[in-house]
N, C-alpha and C positions, 0 to 999 in steps of 0.2 A: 731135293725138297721132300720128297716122300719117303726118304728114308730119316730125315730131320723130324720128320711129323714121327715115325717109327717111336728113332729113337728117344721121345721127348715123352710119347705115350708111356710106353717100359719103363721109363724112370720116373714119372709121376706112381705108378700102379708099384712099386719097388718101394717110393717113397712114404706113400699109404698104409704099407703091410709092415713099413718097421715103424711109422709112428702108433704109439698108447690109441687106443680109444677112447674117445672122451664123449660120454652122451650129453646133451644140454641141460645144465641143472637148472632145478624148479625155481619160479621165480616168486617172487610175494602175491599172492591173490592165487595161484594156483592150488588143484585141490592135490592132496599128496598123503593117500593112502597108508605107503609103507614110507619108511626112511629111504634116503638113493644112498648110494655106497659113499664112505667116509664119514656115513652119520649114525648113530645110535639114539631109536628112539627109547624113551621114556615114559609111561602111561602116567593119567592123572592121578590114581588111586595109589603109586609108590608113598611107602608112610614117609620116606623126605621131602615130601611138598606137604606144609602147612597151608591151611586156610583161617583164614580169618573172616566171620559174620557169619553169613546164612546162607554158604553150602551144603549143599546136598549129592551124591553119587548118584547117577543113571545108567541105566543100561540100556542100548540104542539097539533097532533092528533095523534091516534092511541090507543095501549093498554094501557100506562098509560096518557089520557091528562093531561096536565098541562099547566102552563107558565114558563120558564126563563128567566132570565135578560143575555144577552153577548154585549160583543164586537166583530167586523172581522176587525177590524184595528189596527196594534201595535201603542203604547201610554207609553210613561213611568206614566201619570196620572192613569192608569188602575188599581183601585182599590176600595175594596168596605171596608166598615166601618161600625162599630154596637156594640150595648154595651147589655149586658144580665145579667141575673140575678138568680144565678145556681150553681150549681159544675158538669156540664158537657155539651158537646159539640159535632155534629155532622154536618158536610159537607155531602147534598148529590148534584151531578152533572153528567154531562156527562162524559161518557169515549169513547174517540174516537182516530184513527190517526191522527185529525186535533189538539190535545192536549199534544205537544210532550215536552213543557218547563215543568218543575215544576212549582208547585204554593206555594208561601209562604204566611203562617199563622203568625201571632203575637198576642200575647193573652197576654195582660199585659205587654208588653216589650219585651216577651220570644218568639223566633222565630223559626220554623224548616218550612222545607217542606211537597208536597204530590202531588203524578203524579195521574192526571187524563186521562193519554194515554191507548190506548188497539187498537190492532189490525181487530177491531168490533165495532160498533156503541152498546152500551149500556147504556139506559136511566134510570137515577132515582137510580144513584149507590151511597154505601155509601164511599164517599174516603178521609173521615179524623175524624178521633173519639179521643176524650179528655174528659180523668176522673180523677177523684179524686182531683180538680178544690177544693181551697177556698169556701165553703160559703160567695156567696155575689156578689158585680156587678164587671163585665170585661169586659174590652175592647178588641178589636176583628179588625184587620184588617187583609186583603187579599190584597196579594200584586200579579200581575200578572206578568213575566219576560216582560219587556220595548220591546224586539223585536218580541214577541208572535203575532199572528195575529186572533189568539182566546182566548176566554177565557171564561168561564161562572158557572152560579148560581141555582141551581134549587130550594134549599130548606134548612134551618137549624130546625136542632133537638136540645132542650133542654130539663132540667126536666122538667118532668112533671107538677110541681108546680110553675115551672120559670116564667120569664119574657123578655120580650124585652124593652130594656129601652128607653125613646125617647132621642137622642144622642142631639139633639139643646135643651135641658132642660136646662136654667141657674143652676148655680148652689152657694153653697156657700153665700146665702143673708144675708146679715146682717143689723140690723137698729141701729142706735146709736141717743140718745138725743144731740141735740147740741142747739146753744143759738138762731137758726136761725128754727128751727123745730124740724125734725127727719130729720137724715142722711141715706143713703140705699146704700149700694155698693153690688157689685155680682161678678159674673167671667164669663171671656169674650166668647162668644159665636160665632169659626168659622165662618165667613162668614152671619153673624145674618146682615141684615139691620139696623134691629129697635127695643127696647124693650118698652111692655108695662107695667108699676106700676099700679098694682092693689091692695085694700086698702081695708079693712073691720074692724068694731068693735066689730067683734067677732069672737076669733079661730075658720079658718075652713071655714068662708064665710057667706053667698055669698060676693063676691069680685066687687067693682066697681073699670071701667080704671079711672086714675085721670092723666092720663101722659103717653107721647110716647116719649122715648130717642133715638136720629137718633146718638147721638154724645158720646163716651164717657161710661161706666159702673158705672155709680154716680146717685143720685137723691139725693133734698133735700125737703121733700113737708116741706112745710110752714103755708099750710092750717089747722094748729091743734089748738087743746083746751088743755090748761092745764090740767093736772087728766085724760083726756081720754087717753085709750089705743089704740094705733094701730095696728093691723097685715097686713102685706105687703106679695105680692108675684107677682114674675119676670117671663114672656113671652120673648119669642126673636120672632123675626120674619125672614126667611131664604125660600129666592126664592118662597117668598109671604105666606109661611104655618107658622099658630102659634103654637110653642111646647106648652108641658104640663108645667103647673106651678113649680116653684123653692120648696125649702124649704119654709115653713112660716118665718117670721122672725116678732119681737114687741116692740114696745117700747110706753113709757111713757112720755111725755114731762111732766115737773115739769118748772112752771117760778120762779125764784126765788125774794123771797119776799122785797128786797132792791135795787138789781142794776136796773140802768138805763141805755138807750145809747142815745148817740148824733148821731142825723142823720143831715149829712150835704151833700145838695144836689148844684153837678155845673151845671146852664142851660147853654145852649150853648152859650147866651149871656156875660158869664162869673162868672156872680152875684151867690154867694155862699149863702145859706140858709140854716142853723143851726136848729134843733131842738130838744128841751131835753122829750126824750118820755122814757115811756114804752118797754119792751122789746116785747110786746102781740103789742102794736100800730103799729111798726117796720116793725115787721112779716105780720101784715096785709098790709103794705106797699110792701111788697114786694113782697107778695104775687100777690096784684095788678100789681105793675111792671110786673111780667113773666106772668102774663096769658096775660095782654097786648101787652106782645113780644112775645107771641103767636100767637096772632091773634083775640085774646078773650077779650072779660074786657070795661068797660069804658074809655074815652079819657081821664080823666082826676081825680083823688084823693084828696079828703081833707084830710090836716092834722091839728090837733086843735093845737095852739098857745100855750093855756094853761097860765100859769103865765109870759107869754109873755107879755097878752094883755093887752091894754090901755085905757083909758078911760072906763065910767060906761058900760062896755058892758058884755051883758051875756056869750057871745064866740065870736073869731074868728078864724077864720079858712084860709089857704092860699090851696087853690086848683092848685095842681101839671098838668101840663098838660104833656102827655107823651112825646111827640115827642118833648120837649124842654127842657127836662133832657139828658145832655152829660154824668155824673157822679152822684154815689153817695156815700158817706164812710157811715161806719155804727163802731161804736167807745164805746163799750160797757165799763162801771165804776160802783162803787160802792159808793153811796154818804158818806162823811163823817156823823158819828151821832151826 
C-alpha cells in the first residue's frame, strides 16, 4: 500500500513537470496593468484609433501612470473607431461611479454591451474581452450612450502577433489599360482631403508622387510607354496625416498597332482644328494639357501636321496655346486597309 501511495506520488510530481504552465487569466472587472502573455497591448494615443466628439488626452499619475483618451461632455458623436488584425480582443479602462451608461462595442456589425461603473475609482481594468474572433481584420467601434457626460479609453489588447491596421488606408486599387493610359480607381476614404498616386517600375517601389487627387476617387496617368509596366499605390490624406499605402495595383499599356484618333480641338475663337494622329501623340497631348491645368507644363504644344502639310516642307507643326483651348474631342478609329 505504501509503496502504491509511493508510486502514485512520483508520477503525479513527473506528470506536473512535463505539463505547460498555465497561470489563470484575467477575467472581466479585473484590474490588469500590463498585457499577460499571448496578448499585445496597444495605448490609446496610437494615431490608428480615431475619436470622434470631445476627446481629450491625459496623462495619469500614481501606481500605474499612463495616458487616456476621454470625454466630460455628452455628444451623441462620442465614439472611437479602429480596425485590427487578430482573433481576439480586449478593452482595458476605468471603472468608476462617474461610468453609469453602458458602453456599446460593434465588431463587424455585431453589437453588445459593457458597464464600466464600480462604486470605486479603479484604474487599468479589464472591461470587455472577445475570442474566438475570425482570423483576419475587424472593425471595431465604441459607441458611448449620447447622454453620458463621461467616457473613456485606456488601452486595447490584441494577439500577440496582431496588428492595428491604419483605418484611412485606401483600399481596393485597381488599374485598368484604357486607350488614354492607365485607369486607377480605389475606395473612398471618410473624411480623406486628398489622395496621393504614387507610381513605380517595379513591384514594391520605391514609389514616386506623380499626382494629388482633391476631387473624386479616379486617376488616369497618361504619362506612359507602351511595354512598360506600371505599379500604383494610393495615400489619403485626413486632418493633414498621410495613411499607409493601398494595395499595389499594375498594369501594361499596349498601343495598338492600327488605330488612330482624330483630335479635334475648339479655341475659344470658335475655329475648330482637326488632327489625324497617333494614339501615343494624343496621350502626349494630354498629358501636356493637365499638367498645364495644374499649374505645371509649358504655355504652349506642338502638334505635327503630318500629311497635312503643304508645300516642299520638311514639317509643320501648329503650336496649341493653352489658355485659348475652350474644348477638345478626342475620336478614336481604325483605318480601313
Amino acid at each position: 500500500m505504501k509503496k502504491r501511495l509511493l508510486y502514485g506520488l512520483i508520477f503525479t510530481i513527473i506528470l506536473a513537470t512535463l505539463m505547460p504552465f498555465s497561470a489563470s487569466a484575467a477575467t472581466v472587472g479585473q484590474q490588469l496593468p500590463t498585457e499577460e502573455p499571448g496578448w499585445h497591448r496597444i495605448d490609446d494615443t496610437d494615431r490608428n484609433i480615431l475619436y470622434y466628439g470631445n476627446f481629450a488626452h491625459h496623462t495619469l499619475s500614481g501606481n500605474y501612470a499612463n495616458t487616456e483618451t476621454y470625454f466630460t461632455s455628452a455628444s451623441s458623436s462620442n465614439s472611437i473607431h479602429f480596425k485590427f488584425r487578430g482573433t481576439k480582443l480586449r478593452i482595458i479602462s476605468n471603472k468608476y461611479t462617474i461610468y453609469p451608461k453602458p458602453t456599446t462595442i460593434t465588431i463587424d456589425g455585431s453589437s453588445e454591451t459593457y458597464s464600466t461603473y464600480d462604486t470605486k475609482l479603479t484604474r487599468m481594468v479589464l472591461v470587455y474581452e472577445k475570442n474566438g474572433l475570425t482570423e483576419g481584420d475587424h472593425d471595431v467601434i465604441i459607441t458611448f450612450d449620447p447622454t453620458a457626460t463621461y467616457g473613456q479609453l485606456d488601452a486595447i489588447d490584441i494577439d500577440a502577433n496582431g496588428s492595428l491596421l491604419d483605418i484611412n488606408q485606401p483600399n481596393n486599387l485597381s488599374a485598368e489599360t484604357v486607350s488614354q493610359g492607365i485607369a486607377l480607381n480605389w475606395d473612398s476614404v471618410p473624411d480623406a482631403s486628398s489622395y496621393n498616386v504614387k507610381r513605380a517600375t517595379a513591384s514594391g517601389g520605391p514609389y514616386t508622387t506623380i499626382a494629388s487627387v482633391t476631387a473624386g476617387t479616379y486617376y488616369t496617368d497618361t504619362n506612359v510607354t507602351s511595354g512598360t509596366t506600371y505599379y500604383y499605390v494610393i495615400t489619403s490624406f485626413v486632418n493633414g496625416n498621410e495613411s499607409s499605402a493601398s494595395n499595389e495595383a499594375y498594369a501594361t499599356p499596349q498601343a495598338p498597332e492600327n488605330d488612330r484618333v482624330l483630335l479635334t480641338i475648339t479655341l475659344i475663337s470658335g475655329i475648330e482644328k482637326e488632327y489625324d494622329l497617333s494614339i501615343t501623340e494624343v496621350n502626349d497631348f494630354i498629358a501636356w494639357y493637365e499638367e498645364k491645368a495644374s499649374g505645371t507644363g509649358t504655355a504652349s504644344y506642338a502638334i505635327d501636321k503630318h500629311d497635312n502639310n503643304k508645300g516642299p516642307y520638311k514639317s509643320r507643326k501648329d503650336y496649341m496655346i493653352f489658355d485659348k483651348i475652350m474644348t477638345f474631342e478626342v475620336s478614336e478609329y481604325t483605318p480601313v486597309q
